[in-house]
C-alpha positions as CSV (number, residue, x, y, z in Angstrom):
1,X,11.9,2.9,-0.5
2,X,8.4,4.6,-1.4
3,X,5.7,2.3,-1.3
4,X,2.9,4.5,-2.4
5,X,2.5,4.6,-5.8
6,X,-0.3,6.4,-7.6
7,X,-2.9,4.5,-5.9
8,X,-2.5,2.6,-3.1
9,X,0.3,0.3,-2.9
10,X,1.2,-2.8,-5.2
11,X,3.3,-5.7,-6.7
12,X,3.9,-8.9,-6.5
13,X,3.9,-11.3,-3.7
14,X,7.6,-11.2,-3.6
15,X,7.6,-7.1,-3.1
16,X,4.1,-6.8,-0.8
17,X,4.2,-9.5,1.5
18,X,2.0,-10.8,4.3
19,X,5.4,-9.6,7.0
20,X,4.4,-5.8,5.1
21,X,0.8,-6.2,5.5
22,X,0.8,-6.7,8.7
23,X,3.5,-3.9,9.3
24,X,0.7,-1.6,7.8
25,X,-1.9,-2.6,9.3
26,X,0.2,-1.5,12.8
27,X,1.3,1.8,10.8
28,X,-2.8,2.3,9.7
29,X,-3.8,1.4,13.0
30,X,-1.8,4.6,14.9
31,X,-3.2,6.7,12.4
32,X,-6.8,5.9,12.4
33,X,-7.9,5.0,16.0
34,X,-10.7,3.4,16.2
35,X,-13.0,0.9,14.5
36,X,-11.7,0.1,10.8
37,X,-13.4,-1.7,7.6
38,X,-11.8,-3.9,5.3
39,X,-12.7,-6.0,2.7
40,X,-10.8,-7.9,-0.2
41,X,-11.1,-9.4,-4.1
42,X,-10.8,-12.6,-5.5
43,X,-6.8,-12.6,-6.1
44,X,-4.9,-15.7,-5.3
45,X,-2.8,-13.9,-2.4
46,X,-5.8,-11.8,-0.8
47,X,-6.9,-13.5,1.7
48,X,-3.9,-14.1,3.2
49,X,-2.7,-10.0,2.6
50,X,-5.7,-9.1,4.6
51,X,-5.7,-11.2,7.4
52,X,-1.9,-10.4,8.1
53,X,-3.2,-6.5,7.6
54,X,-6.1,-7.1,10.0
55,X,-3.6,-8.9,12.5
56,X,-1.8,-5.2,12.4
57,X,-4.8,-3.3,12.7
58,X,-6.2,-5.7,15.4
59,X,-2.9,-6.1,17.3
60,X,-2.5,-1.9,17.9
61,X,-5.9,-1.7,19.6
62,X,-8.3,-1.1,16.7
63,X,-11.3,-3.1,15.7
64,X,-11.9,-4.8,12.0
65,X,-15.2,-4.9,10.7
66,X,-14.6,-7.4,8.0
67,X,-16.1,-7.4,5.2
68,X,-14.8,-10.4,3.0
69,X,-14.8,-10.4,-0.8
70,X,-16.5,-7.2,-1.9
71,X,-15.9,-4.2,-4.3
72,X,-14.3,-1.1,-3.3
73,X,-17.0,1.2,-3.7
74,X,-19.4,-1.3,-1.4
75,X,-16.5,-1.3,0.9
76,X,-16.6,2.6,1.3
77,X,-20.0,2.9,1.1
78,X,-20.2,0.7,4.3
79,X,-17.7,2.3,6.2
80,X,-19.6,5.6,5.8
81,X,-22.9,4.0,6.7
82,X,-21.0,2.6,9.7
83,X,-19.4,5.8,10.6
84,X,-15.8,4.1,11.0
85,X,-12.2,6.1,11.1
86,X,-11.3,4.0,8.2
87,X,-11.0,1.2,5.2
88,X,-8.5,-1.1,3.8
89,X,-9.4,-2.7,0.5
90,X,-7.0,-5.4,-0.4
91,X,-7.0,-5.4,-4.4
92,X,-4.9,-5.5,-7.3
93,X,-7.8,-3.2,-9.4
94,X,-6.8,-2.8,-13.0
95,X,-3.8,-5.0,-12.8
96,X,-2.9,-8.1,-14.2
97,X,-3.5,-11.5,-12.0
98,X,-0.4,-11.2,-10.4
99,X,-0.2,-7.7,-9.1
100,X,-1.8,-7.5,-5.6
101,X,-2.1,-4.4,-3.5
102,X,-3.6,-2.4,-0.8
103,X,-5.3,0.7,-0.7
104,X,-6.0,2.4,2.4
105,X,-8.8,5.2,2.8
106,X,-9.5,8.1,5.2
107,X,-12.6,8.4,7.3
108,X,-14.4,10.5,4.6
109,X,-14.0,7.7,1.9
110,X,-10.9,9.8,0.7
111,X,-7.7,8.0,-0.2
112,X,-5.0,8.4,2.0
113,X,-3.3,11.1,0.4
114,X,-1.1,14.2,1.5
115,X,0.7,13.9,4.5
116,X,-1.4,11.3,5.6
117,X,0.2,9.1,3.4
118,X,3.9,10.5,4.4
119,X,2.6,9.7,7.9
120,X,1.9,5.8,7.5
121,X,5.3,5.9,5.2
122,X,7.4,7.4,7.7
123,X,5.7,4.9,10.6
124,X,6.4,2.1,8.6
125,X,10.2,3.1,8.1
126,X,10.6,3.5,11.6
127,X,9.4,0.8,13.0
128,X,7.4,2.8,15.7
129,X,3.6,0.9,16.0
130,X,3.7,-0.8,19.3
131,X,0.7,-3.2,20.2
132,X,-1.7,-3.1,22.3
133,X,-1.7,-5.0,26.0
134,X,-3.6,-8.3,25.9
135,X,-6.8,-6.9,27.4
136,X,-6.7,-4.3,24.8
137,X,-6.3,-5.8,21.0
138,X,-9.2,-5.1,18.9
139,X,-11.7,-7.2,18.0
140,X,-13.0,-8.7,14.6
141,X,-16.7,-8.7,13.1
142,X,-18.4,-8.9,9.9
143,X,-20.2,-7.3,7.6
144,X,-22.5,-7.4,4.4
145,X,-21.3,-4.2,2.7
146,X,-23.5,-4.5,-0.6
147,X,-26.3,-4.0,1.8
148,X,-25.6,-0.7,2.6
149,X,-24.1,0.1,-1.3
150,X,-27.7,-0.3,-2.4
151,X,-29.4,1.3,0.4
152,X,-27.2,4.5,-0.3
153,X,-27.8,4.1,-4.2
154,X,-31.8,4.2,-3.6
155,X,-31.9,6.8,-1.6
156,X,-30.4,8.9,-5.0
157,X,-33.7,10.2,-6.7
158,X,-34.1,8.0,-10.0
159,X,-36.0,8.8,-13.3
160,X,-38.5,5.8,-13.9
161,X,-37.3,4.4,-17.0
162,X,-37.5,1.1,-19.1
163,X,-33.6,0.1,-20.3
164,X,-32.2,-2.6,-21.2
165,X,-28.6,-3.2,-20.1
166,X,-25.8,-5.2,-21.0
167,X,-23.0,-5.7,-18.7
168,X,-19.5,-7.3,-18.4
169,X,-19.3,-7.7,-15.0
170,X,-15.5,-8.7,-15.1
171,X,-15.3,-11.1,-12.6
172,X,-15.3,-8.4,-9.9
173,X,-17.5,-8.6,-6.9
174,X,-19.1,-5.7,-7.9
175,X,-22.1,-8.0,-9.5
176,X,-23.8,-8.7,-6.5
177,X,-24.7,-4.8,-6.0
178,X,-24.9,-4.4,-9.2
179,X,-28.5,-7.1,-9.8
180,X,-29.1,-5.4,-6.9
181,X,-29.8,-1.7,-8.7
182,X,-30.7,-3.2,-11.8
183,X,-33.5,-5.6,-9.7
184,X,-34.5,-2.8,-7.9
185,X,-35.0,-0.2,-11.3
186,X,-36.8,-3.0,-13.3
187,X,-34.6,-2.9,-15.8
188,X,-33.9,-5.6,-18.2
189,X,-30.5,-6.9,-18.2
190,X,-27.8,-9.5,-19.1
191,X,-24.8,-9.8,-17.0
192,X,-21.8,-12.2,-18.0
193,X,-18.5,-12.8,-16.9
194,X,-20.3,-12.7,-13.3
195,X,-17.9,-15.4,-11.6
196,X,-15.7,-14.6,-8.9
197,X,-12.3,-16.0,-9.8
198,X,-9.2,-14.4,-8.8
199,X,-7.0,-15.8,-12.3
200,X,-9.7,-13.6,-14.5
201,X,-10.4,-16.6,-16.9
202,X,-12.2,-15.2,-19.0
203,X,-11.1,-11.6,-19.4
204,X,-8.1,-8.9,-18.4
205,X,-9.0,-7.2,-14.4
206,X,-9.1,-4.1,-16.7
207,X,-11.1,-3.7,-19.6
208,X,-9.5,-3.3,-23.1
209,X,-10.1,-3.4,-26.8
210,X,-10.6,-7.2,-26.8
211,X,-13.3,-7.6,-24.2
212,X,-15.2,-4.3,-25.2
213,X,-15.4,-5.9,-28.7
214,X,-17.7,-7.9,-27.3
215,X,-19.8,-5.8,-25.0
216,X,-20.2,-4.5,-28.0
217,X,-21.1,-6.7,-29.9
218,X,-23.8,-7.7,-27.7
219,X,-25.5,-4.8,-26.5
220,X,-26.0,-4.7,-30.6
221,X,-27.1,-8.5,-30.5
222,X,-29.5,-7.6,-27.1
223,X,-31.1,-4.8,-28.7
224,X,-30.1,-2.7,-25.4
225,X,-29.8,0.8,-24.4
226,X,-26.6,0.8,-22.6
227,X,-23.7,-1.5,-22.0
228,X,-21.2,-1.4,-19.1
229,X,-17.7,-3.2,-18.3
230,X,-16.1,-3.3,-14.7
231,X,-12.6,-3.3,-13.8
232,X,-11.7,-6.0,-11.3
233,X,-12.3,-4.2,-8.1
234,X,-15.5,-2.1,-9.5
235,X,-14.3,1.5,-9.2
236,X,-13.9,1.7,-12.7
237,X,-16.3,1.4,-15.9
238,X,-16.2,2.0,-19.4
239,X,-20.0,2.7,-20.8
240,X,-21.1,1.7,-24.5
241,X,-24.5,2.6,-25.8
242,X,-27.0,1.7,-28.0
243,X,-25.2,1.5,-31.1
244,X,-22.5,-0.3,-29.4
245,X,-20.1,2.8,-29.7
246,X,-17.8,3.0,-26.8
247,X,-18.5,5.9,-24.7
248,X,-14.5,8.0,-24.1
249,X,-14.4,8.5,-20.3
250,X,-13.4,12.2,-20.4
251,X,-16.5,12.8,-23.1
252,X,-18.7,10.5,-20.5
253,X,-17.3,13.0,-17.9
254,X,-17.6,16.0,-20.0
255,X,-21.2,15.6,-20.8
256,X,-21.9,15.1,-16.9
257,X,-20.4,17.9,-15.7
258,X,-22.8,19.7,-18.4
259,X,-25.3,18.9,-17.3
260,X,-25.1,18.6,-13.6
261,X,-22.8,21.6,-13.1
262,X,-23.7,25.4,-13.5
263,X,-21.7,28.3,-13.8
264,X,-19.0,28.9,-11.2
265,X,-18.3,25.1,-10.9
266,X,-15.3,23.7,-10.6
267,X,-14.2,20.1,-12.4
268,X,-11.3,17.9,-11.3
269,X,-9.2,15.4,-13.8
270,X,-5.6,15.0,-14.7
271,X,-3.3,15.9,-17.0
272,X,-4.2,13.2,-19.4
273,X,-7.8,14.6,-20.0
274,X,-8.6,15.0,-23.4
275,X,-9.4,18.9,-24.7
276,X,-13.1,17.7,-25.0
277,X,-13.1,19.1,-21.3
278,X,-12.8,22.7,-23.2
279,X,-16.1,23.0,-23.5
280,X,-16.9,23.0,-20.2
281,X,-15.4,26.7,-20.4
282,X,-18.6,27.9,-22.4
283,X,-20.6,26.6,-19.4
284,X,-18.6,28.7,-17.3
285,X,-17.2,25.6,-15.5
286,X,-13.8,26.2,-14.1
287,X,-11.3,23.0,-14.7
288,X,-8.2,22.3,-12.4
289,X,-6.0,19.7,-13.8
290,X,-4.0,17.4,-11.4
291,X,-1.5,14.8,-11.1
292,X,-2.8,11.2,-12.4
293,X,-4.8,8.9,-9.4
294,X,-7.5,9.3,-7.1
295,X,-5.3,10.5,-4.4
296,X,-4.3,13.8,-6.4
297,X,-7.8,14.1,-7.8
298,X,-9.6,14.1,-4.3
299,X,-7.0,16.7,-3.0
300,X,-8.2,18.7,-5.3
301,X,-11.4,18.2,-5.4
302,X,-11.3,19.1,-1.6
303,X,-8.9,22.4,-2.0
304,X,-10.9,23.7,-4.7
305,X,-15.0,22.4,-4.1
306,X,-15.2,20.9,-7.0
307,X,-18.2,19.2,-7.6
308,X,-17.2,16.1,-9.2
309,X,-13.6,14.8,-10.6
310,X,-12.6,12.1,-13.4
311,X,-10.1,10.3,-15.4
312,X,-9.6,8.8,-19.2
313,X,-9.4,5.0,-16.9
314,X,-13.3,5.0,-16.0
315,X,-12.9,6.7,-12.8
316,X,-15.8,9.0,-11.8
317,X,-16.0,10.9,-8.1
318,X,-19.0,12.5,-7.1
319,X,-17.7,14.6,-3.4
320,X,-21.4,14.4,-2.8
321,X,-21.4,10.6,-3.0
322,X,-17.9,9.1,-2.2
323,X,-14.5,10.7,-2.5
324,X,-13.8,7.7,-4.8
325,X,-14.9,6.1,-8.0
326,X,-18.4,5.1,-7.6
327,X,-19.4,3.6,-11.5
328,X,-22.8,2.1,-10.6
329,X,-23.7,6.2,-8.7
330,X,-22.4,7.2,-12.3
331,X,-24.9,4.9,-14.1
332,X,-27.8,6.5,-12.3
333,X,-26.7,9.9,-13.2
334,X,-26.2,8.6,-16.6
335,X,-29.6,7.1,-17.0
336,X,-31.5,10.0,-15.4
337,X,-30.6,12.4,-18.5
338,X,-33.4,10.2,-19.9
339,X,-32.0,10.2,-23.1
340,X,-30.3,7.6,-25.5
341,X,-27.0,7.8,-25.0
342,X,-25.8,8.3,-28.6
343,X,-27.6,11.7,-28.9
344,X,-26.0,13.3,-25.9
345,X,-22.6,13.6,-27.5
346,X,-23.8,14.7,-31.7
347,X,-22.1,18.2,-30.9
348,X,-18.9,16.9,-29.2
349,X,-15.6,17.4,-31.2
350,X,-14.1,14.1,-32.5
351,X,-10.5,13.7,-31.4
352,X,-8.8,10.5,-31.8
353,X,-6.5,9.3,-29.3
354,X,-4.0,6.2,-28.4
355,X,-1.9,5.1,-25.2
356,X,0.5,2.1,-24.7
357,X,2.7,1.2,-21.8
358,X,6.9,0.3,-22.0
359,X,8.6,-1.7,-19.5
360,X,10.7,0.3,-17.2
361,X,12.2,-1.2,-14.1
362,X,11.1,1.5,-11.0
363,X,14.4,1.8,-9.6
364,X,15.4,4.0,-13.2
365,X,12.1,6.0,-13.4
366,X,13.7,9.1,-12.5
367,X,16.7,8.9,-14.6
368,X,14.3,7.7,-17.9
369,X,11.8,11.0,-17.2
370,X,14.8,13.4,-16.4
371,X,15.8,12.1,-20.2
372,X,12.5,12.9,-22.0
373,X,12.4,16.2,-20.2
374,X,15.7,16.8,-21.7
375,X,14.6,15.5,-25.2
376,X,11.5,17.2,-25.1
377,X,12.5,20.5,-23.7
378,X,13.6,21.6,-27.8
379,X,10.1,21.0,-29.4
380,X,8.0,24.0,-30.2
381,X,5.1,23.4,-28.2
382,X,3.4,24.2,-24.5
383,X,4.6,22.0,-21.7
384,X,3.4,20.9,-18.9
385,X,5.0,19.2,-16.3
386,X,2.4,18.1,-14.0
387,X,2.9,14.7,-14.1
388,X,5.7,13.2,-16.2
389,X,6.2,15.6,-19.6
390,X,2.8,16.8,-21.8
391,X,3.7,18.8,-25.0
392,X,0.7,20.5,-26.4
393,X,0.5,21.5,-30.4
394,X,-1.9,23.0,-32.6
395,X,-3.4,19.8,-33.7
396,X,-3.1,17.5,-30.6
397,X,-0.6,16.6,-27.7
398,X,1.4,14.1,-25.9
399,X,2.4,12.9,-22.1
400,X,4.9,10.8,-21.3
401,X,4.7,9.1,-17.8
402,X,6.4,6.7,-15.6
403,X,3.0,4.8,-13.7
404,X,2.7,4.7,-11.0
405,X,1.1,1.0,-10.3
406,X,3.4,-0.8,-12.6
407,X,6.5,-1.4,-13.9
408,X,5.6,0.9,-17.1
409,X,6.3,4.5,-19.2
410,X,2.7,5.1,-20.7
411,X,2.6,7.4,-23.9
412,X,-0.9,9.2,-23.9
413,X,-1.3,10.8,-27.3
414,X,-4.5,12.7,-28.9
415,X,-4.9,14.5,-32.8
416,X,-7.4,15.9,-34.0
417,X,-7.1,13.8,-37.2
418,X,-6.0,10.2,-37.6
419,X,-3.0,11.6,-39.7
420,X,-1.5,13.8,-37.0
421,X,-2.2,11.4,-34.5
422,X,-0.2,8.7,-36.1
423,X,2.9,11.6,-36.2
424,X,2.4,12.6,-33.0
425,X,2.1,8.8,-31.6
426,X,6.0,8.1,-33.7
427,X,7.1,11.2,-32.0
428,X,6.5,11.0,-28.5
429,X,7.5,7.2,-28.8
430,X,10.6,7.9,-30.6
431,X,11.4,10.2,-27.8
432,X,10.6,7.6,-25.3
433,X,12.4,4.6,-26.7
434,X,15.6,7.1,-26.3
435,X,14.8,7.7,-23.3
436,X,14.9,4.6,-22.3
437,X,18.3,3.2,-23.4
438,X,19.2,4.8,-19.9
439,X,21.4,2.3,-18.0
440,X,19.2,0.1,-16.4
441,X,16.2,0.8,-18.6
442,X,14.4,-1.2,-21.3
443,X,13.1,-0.6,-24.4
444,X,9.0,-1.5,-24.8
């Protein structure tokens, strides 16, 4: 059975278990000898995920820094301050309450990816980690990894300004870093939804339409110049500004690459990218689209020298920085355009877009997408096959996807007017929902 999915590995407790932790950790350990960092969020069945995973690690001869509850990006950030061969970060990210998971990263900040990845998969499956003698098992320490988060954010060269900032910090430990910047700027700012609780009381590990509503709403309310809402392990962030408009990641991403990049460039971001990223062209900025995840991004991003990668879901990776999503690195480069966010996107294009998820056991994936290839394969349109199926048409396009995290088929669709995307939307769905009677499959 494949356990890495898009990112990292996830599920339940009944699926990733403390017995498979620790078998990783032995598997993680043979691959990257020496000391290794790991750190963990808030969810019910992460502490004990990464102690059985640092048992592994510890138990082949390698030695944990530990780094307790703590973001990912603060997580990586210490690891490359420390100069370790690795990270673990035991999170479920994005994902509801109940889905837990691991992500393991290279010693560049990369994550495991490639053959790497086939490497930890194929040690897992056969069983071949052997410990270490009892004079030789590794040994655990501790670490504060904000501490070396902000010193690496500082050291980035700042535009003095005055802001105002509103953000939801989504009960992820990425708070703690996050005052940190905002302290050490002088900015004025409001944070909620700061506490560290592991059942997300008060709102979804991943933002959505409800809980922007009321970033919204309050960066109107506060008068402020930006607003900004954190998934549940920090890598991810969706930006709002002054008017309260929500900022679209790929135009967010579009407008960096602008204005950072020069001629000769090259951009990284999946298949799922909105055409926005077409105007990069007229810049003379070279996009490569990739499979969906961080993984395929940073491959990518490595092959080809890109200078900085991103994705629709908040994600933004800056090669320079981390090889991983870095949102509070993003906010600086945001805020040093020194200009109000609203005005930086007046010549943009205006395409509307949608996406929604259907319930589709993993074990018929491959039998559902080999279906809406079929059912697709007669439209009159462009294909790509990427990543699950995207159709391209005059006025918009669609992809259909199994994910890669979750039990789910996600429909991505985006129109140039509200009209097509509404047809476009009841035609990739109708396509899905057939595919989906599949035996074994399920409609949404």
């Amino acid at each position: 059975m494949r356990l890495f999915g898009t990112s990292g590995i996830r599920g339940t407790l009944d699926r990733l278990t403390p017995e498979l932790a620790l078998r990783l950790g032995m598997a993680f350990s043979t691959f990257a000898r020496g000391t290794v960092g790991v750190g963990r969020d808030t969810r019910l069945g992460s502490e004990l995920l990464s102690l059985a995973l640092m048992s592994g690690i510890m138990y082949t001869g390698n030695d944990v820094i530990y780094y307790g509850i703590t973001s990912t990006p603060s997580a990586l950030h210490a690891s490359k301050s420390l100069g370790l061969k690795g990270s673990a970060v035991v999170t479920g990210s994005h994902t509801p309450p109940e889905i837990h998971g691991i992500l393991l990263f290279e010693e560049d900040t990369s994550e495991l990816h490639g053959e790497h990845e086939a490497l930890v998969e194929r040690i897992l499956s056969e069983g071949s980690s052997r410990g270490a003698s009892w004079r030789d098992v590794g040994k655990l320490s501790e670490e504060d990894p904000d501490r070396h988060y902000l010193e690496d954010l500082l050291e980035v060269e700042i535009e003095p300004r005055k802001l105002k900032v509103v953000a939801d910090g989504g009960h992820s430990p990425i708070v703690r870093a996050l005052k940190g910047v905002f302290d050490a700027l002088e900015f004025d700012y409001v944070v909620y939804n700061e506490e560290l609780d592991g059942t997300f009381p008060k709102r979804a590990p991943e933002p959505d339409e409800n809980s922007l509503a009321r970033l919204r709403a309050k960066v109107r309310d506060e008068g402020a110049d930006l607003g900004i809402s954190f998934d549940g392990d920090g890598d991810r962030a969706i930006f709002v500004d002054e008017r309260g408009e929500v900022i679209p990641p790929d135009y967010l991403g579009t407008l960096l690459a602008m204005e950072y990049g020069k001629p000769g460039d090259v951009v990284i971001c999946p298949i799922n990218t909105s055409r926005v990223v077409t105007l990069l062209a007229e810049r003379g900025i070279r996009v490569v689209y990739t499979r969906i995840g961080p993984p395929a991004i940073v491959d990518a991003l490595l092959k080809e020298g890109g200078f900085l990668g991103f994705e629709e879901s908040g994600k933004y990776i800056w090669p320079d920085n981390l090889l991983y999503g870095d949102p509070l690195y993003t906010l600086i480069k945001l805020v040093n355009l020194a200009k109000r966010p609203s005005g930086l996107f007046e010549k943009f294009p205006k395409y509307f877009r949608k996406k929604r998820g259907y319930y589709c056991p993993d074990k018929v994936k491959g039998e559902v997408l080999k279906r809406v290839m079929e059912l697709t394969s007669q439209l009159d349109g462009s294909f790509s096959h990427i990543d699950g199926v995207r159709v391209d048409f005059q006025e918009g396009w669609f992809l259909i996807r199994p994910s890669g995290t979750e039990p789910l088929f996600r429909l991505y669709v985006e129109a140039e007017t509200p009209h097509a995307l509404k047809r476009l939307f009841e035609l990739g769905e109708s396509l899905l929902k057939e595919a989906l009677k599949v035996e074994g499959g399920a409609s949404p």
